[in-house]
C-alpha positions as YAML, in Angstrom:
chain: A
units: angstrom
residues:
- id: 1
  name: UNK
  ca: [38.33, 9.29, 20.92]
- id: 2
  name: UNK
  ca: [35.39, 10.47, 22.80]
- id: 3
  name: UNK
  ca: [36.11, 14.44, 21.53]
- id: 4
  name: UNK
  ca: [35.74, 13.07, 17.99]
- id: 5
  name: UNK
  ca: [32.63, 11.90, 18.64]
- id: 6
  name: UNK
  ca: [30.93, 14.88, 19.98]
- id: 7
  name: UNK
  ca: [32.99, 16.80, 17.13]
- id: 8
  name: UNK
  ca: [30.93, 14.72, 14.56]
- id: 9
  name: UNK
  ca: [27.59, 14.88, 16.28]
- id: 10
  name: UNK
  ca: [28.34, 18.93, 16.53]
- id: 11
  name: UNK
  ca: [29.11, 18.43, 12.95]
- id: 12
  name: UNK
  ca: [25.65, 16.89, 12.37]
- id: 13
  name: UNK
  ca: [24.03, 19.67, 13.92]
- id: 14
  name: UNK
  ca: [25.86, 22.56, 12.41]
- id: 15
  name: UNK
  ca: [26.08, 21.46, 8.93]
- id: 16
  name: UNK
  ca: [24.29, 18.90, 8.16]
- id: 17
  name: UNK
  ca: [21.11, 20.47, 10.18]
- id: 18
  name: UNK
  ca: [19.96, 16.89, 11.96]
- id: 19
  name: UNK
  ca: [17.19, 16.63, 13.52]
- id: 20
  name: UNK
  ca: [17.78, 16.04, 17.33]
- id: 21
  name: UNK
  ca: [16.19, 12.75, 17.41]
- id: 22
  name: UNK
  ca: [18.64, 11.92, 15.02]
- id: 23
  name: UNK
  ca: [21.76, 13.36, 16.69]
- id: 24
  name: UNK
  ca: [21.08, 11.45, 19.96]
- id: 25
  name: UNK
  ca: [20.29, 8.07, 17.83]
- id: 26
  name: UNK
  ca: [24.09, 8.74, 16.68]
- id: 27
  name: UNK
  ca: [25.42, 9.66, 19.84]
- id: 28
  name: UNK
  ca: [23.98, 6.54, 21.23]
- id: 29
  name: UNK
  ca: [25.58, 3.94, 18.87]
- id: 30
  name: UNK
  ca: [28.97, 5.74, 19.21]
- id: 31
  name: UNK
  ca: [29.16, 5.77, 22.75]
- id: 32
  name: UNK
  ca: [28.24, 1.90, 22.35]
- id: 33
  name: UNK
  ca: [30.91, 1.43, 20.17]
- id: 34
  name: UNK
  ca: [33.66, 3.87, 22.43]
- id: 35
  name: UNK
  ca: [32.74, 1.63, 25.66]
- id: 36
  name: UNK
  ca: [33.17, -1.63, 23.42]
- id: 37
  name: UNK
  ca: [37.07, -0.27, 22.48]
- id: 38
  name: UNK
  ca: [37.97, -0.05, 25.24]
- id: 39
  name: UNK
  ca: [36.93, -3.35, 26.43]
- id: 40
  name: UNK
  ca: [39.18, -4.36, 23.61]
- id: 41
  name: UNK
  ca: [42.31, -2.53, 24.42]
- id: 42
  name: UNK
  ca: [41.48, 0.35, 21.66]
- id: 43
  name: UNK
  ca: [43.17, 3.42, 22.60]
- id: 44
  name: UNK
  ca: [43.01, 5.31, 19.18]
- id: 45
  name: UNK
  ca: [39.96, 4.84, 16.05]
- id: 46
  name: UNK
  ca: [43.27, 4.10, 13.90]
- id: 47
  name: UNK
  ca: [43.40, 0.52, 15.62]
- id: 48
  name: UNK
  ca: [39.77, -0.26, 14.79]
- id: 49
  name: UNK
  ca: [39.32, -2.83, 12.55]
- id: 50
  name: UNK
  ca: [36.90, -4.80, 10.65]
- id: 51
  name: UNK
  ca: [37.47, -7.73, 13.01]
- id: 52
  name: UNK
  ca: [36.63, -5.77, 15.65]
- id: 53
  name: UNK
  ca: [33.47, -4.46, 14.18]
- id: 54
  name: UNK
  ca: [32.80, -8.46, 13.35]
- id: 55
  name: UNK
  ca: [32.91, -8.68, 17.17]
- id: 56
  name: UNK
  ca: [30.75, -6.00, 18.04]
- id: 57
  name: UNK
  ca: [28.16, -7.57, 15.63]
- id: 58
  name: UNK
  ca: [28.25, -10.45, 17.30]
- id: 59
  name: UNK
  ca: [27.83, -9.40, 20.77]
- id: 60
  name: UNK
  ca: [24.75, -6.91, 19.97]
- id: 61
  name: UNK
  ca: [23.38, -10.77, 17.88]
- id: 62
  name: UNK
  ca: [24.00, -12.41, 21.45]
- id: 63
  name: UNK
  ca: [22.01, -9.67, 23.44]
- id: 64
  name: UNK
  ca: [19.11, -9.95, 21.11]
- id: 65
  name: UNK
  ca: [19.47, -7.36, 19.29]
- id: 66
  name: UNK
  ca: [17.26, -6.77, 16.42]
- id: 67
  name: UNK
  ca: [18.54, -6.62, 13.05]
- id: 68
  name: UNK
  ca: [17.12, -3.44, 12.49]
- id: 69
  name: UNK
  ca: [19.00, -1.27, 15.30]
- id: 70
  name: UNK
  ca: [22.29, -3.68, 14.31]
- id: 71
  name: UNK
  ca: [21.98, -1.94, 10.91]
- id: 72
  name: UNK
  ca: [21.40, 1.12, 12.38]
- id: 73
  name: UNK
  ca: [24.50, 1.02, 14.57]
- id: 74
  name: UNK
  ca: [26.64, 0.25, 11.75]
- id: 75
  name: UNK
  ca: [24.82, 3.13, 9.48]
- id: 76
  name: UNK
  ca: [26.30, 5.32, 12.77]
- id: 77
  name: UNK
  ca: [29.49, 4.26, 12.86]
- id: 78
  name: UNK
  ca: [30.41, 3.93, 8.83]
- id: 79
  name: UNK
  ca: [29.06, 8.03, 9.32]
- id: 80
  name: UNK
  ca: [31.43, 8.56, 11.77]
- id: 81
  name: UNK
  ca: [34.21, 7.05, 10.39]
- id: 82
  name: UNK
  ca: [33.31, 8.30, 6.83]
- id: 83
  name: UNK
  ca: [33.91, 11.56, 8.88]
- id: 84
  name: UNK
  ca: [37.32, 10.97, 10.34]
- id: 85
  name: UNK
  ca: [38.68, 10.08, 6.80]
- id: 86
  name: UNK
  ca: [37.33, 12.99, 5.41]
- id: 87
  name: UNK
  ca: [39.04, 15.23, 8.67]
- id: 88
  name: UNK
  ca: [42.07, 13.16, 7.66]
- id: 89
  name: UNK
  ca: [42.26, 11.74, 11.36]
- id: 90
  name: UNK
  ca: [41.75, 8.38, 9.76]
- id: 91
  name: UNK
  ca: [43.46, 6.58, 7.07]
- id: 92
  name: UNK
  ca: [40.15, 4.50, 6.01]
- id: 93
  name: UNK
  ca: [37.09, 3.49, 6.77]
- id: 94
  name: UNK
  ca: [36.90, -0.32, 8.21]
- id: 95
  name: UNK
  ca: [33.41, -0.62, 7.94]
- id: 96
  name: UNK
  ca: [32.92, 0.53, 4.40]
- id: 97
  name: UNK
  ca: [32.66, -3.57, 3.35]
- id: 98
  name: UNK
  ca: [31.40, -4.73, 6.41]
- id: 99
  name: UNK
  ca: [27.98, -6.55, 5.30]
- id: 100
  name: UNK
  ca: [25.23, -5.47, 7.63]
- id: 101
  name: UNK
  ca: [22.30, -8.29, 8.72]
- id: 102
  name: UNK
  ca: [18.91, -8.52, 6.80]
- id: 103
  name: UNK
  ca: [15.91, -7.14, 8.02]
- id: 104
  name: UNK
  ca: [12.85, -9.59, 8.58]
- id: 105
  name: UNK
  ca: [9.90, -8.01, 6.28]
- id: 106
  name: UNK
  ca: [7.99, -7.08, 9.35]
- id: 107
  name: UNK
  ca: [4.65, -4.98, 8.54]
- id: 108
  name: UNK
  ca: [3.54, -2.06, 10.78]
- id: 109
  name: UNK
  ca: [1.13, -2.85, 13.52]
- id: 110
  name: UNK
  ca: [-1.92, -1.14, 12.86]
- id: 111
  name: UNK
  ca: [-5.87, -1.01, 13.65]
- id: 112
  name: UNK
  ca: [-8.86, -1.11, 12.51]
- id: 113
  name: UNK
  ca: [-11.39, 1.70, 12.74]
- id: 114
  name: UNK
  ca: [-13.61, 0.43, 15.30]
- id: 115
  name: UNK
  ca: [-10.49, -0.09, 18.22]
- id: 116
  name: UNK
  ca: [-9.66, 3.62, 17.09]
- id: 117
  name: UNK
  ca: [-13.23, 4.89, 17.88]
- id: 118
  name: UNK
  ca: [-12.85, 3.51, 21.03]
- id: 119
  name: UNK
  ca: [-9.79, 5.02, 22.22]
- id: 120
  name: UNK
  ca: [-11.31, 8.43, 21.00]
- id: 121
  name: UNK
  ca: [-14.63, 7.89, 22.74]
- id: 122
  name: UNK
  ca: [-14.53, 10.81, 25.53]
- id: 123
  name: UNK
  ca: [-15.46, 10.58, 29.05]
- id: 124
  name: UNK
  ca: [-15.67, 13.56, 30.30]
- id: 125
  name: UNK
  ca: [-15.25, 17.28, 29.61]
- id: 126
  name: UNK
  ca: [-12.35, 17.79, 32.02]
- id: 127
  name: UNK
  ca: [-9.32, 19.81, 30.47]
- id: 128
  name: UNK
  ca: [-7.22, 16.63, 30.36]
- id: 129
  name: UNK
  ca: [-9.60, 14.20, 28.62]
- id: 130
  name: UNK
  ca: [-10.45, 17.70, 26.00]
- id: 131
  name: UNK
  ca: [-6.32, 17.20, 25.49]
- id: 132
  name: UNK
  ca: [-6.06, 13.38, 25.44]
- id: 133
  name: UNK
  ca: [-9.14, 12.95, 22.63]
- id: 134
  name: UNK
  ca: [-7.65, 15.67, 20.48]
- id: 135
  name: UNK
  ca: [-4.01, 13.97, 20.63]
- id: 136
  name: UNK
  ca: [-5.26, 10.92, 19.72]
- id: 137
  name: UNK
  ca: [-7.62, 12.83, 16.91]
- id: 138
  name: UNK
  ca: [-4.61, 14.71, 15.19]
- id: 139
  name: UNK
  ca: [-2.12, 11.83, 15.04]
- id: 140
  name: UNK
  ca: [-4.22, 9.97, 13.60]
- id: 141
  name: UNK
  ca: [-5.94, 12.56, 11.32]
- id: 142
  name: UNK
  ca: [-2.54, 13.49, 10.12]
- id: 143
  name: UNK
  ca: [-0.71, 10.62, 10.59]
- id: 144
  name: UNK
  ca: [1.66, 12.44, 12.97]
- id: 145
  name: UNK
  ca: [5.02, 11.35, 14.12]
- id: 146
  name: UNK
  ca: [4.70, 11.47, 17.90]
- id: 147
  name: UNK
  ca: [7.59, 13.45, 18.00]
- id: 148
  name: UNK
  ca: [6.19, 15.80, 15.39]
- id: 149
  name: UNK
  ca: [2.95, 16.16, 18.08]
- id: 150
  name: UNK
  ca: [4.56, 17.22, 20.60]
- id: 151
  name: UNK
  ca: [6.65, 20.08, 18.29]
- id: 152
  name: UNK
  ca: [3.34, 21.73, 17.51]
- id: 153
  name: UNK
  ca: [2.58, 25.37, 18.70]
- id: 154
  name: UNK
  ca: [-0.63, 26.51, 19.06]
- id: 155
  name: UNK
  ca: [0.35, 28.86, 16.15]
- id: 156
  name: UNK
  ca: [0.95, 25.68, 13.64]
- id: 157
  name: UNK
  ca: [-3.16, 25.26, 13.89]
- id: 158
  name: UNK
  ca: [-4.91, 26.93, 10.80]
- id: 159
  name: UNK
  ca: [-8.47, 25.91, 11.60]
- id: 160
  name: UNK
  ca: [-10.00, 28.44, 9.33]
- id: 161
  name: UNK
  ca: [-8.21, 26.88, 6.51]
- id: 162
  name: UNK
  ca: [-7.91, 23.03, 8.02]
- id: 163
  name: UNK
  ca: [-4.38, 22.67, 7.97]
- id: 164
  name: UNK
  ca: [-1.35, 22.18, 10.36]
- id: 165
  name: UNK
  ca: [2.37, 23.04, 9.59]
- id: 166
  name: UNK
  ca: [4.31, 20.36, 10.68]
- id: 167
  name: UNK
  ca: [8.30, 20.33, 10.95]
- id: 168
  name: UNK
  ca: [9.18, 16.66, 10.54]
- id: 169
  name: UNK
  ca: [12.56, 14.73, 10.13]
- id: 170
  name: UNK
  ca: [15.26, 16.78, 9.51]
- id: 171
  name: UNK
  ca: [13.62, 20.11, 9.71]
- id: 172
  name: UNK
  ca: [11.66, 19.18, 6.84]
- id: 173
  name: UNK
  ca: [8.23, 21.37, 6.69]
- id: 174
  name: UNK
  ca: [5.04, 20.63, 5.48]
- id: 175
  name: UNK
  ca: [1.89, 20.92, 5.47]
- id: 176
  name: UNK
  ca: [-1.29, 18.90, 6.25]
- id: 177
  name: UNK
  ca: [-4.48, 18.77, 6.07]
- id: 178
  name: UNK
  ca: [-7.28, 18.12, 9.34]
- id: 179
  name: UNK
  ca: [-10.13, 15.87, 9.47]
- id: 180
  name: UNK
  ca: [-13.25, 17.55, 10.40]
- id: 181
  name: UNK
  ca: [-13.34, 15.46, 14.16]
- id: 182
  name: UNK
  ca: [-10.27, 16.50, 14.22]
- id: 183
  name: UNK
  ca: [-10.78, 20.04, 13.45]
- id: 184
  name: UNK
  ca: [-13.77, 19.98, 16.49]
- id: 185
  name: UNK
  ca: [-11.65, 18.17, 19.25]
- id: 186
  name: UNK
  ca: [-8.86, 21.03, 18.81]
- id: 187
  name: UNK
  ca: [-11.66, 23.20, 18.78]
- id: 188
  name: UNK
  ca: [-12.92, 22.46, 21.98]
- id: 189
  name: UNK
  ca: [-9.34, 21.94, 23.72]
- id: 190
  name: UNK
  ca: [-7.91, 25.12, 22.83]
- id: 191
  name: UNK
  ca: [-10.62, 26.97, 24.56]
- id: 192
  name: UNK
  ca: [-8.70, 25.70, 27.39]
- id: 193
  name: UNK
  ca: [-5.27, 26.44, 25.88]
- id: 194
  name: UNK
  ca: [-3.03, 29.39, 26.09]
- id: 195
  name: UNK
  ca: [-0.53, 29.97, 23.70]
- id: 196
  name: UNK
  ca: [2.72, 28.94, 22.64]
- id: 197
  name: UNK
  ca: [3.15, 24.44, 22.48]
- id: 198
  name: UNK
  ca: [-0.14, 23.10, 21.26]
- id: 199
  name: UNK
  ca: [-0.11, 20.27, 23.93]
- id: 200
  name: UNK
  ca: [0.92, 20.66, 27.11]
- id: 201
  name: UNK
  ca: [0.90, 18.72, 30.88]
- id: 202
  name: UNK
  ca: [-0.63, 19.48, 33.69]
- id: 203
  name: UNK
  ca: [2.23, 22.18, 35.02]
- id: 204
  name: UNK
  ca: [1.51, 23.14, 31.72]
- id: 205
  name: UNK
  ca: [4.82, 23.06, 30.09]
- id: 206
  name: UNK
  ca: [5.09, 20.65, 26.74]
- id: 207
  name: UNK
  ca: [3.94, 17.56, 27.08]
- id: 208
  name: UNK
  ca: [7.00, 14.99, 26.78]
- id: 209
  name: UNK
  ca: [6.77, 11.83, 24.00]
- id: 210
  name: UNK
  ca: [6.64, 9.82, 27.28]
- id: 211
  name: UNK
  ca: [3.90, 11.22, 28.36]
- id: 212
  name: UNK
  ca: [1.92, 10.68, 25.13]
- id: 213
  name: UNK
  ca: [2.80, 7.36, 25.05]
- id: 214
  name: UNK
  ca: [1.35, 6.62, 27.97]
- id: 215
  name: UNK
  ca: [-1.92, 8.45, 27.29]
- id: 216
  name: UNK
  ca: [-2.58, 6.26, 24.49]
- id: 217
  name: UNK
  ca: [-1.39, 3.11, 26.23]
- id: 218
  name: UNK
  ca: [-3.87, 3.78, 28.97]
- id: 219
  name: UNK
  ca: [-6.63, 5.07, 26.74]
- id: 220
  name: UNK
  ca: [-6.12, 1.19, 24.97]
- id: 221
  name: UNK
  ca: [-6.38, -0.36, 28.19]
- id: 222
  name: UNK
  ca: [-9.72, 1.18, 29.50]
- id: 223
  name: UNK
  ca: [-11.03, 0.56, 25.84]
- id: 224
  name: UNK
  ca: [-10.43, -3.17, 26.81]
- id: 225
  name: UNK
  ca: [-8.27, -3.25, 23.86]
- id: 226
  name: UNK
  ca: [-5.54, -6.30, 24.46]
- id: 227
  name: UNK
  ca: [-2.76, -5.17, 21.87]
- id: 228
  name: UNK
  ca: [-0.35, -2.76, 23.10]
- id: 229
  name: UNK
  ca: [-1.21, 0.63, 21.47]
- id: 230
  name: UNK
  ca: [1.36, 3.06, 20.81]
- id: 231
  name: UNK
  ca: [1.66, 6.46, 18.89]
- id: 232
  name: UNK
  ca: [3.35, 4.59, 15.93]
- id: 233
  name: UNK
  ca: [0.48, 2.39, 15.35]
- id: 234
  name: UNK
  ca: [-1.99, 5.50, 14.64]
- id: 235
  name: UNK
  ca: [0.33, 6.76, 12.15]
- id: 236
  name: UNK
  ca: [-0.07, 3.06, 11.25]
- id: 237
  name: UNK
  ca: [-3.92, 3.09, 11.10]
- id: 238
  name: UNK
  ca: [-3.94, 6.92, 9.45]
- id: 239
  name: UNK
  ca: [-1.72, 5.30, 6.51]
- id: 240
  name: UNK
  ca: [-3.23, 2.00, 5.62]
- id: 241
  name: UNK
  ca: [-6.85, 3.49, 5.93]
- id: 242
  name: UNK
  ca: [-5.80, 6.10, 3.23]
- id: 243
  name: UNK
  ca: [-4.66, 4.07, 0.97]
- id: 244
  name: UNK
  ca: [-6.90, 1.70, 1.54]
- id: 245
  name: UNK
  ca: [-9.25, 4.31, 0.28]
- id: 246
  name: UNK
  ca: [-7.82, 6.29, -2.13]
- id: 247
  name: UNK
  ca: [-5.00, 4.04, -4.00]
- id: 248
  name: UNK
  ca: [-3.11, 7.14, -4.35]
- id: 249
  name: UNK
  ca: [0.33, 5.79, -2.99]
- id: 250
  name: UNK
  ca: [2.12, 8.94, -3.99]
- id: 251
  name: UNK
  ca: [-0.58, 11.09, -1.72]
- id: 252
  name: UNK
  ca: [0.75, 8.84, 1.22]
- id: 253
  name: UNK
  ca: [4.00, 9.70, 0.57]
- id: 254
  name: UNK
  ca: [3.12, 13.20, 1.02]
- id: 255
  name: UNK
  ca: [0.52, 12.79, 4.04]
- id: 256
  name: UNK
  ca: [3.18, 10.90, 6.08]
- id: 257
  name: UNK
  ca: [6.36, 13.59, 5.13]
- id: 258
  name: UNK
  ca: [8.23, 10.49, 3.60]
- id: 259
  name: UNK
  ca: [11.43, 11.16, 1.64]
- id: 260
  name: UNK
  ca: [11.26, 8.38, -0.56]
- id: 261
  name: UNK
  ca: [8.51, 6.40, -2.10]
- id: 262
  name: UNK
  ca: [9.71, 3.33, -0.74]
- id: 263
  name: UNK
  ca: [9.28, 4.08, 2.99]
- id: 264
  name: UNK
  ca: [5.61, 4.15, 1.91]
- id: 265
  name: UNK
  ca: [5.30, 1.18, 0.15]
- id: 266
  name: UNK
  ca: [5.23, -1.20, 2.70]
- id: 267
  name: UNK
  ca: [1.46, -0.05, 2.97]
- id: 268
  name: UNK
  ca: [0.64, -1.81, 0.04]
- id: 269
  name: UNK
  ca: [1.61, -4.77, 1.51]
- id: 270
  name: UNK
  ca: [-1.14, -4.00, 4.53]
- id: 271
  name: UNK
  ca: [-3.51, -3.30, 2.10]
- id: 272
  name: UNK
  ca: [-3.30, -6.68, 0.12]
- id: 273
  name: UNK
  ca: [-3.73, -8.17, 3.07]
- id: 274
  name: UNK
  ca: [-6.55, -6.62, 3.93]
- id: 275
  name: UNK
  ca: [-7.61, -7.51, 0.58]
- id: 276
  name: UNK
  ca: [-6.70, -11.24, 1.06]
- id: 277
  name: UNK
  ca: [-8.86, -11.10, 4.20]
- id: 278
  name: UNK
  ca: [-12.02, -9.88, 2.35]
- id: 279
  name: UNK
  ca: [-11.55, -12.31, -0.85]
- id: 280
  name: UNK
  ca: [-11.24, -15.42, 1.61]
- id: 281
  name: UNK
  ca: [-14.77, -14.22, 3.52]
- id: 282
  name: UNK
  ca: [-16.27, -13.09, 0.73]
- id: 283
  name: UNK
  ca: [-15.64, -14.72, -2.71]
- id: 284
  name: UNK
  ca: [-17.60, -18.25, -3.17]
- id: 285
  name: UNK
  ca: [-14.38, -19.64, -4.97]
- id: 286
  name: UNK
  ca: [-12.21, -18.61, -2.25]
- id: 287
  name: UNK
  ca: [-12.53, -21.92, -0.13]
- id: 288
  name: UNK
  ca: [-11.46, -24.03, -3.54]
...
């Protein structure tokens, strides 16, 4: 059982060319699902069943489990199984009509431009704070995944032309374009930069996600900002100030490497808001 699953994660890999973010999401919510067979007494996938997989649900509900990762558990294992059928080393897939738990219509933290400026005030001129402010700078200039930050190469930076080449989800490329601020804070970092990864720690080998993370958390903090601040949330910010500005949704979904429209429309929803904010301050017939 456990051979087939690193068969269909090498399968991922190979053929289907996942990203490795993606592979160990997989790997994770099939090893889940191997350690709660054989709690059950499953020795082989062929005794899985949709009773079973009614179980499972239930116990990742009791945990607290969001909704979200329950869906994303069953995404993994109707994959996997999908796989196994199509290896014929399964007879059918159990989870094919298994109905998967709504999703609350959560929006994105985000915030607003005068928290950001904080965080990006400098402090210093010491190599680190150079590397911190120009982190913060391009994520949210180019509304960066953080784990498509910590990709870059000091050869993705086009300066002369104001543009990075980005390899996003799936090894999908593209390219974006750099805010002026942003343009100056890599400027001024990479005269303390070798080459090969863009950002780097202090033994400087590439910085981790973790550690970026924790530069921006901290950076929050000392900005006496009381929200917790995370890489998403720039991406957040870079998004919904956009749009806020230019209405172009389609733009969006080309600025944030989105494969479908829809992932971006949940900006509009931010930006009504935003819009329902300034109506209810603003217009004299609001209060009636």
């Amino acid at each position: 059982m456990k051979k087939q699953i690193i068969d269909f994660i090498l399968y991922l890999k190979v053929e289907r060319n996942y990203a490795l973010n993606t592979q160990q999401a997989y790997l994770r919510d099939l090893n889940k699902l191997f350690d709660f067979s054989k709690e059950q007494g499953i020795d082989n996938w062929q005794e899985l069943s949709a009773d079973n997989l009614n179980l499972f649900v239930m116990q990742m509900r009791h945990k607290n489990i969001t909704a979200r990762s329950i869906r994303r558990h069953l995404s993994s294992i109707r994959g996997f199984l999908t796989y196994l059928v199509n290896h014929e080393q399964l007879k059918s897939n159990c989870a094919t009509k298994l109905q998967a738990p709504k999703i609350d219509n959560n929006l994105p933290n985000t915030l607003d431009y005068d928290a950001l400026l904080q965080i990006l005030k400098p402090k210093s001129n010491s190599w680190s704070e150079l590397r911190d402010v120009a982190i913060v700078e391009v994520i949210y200039s180019c509304g960066l995944r953080v784990s498509e930050l910590v990709g870059l190469d000091v050869s993705d930076v086009d300066l002369s032309q104001g543009f990075l080449a980005i390899t996003g989800k799936g090894d999908k490329a593209r390219h974006t374009p750099i805010g002026e601020s942003a343009q100056l804070a890599i400027n001024n970092y990479l005269q303390h930069a070798s080459s090969g990864a863009l950002f780097v720690n202090n033994k400087h080998n590439r910085i981790s996600t973790r550690a970026v993370q924790n530069i921006i958390k901290k950076r929050a903090l000392d900005a006496g900002i009381k929200v917790n601040v995370y890489p998403h949330m720039l991406r957040h910010a870079a998004a919904t100030h956009f749009l806020q500005s230019s209405h172009d949704l389609r733009s969006v979904q080309e600025f944030l490497g989105h494969k479908s429209i829809k992932s971006t429309q949940v900006y509009t929803h931010l930006d009504f808001l935003e819009l329902s904010k300034v109506y209810d301050k603003c217009h004299p017939r609001a209060k009636k």
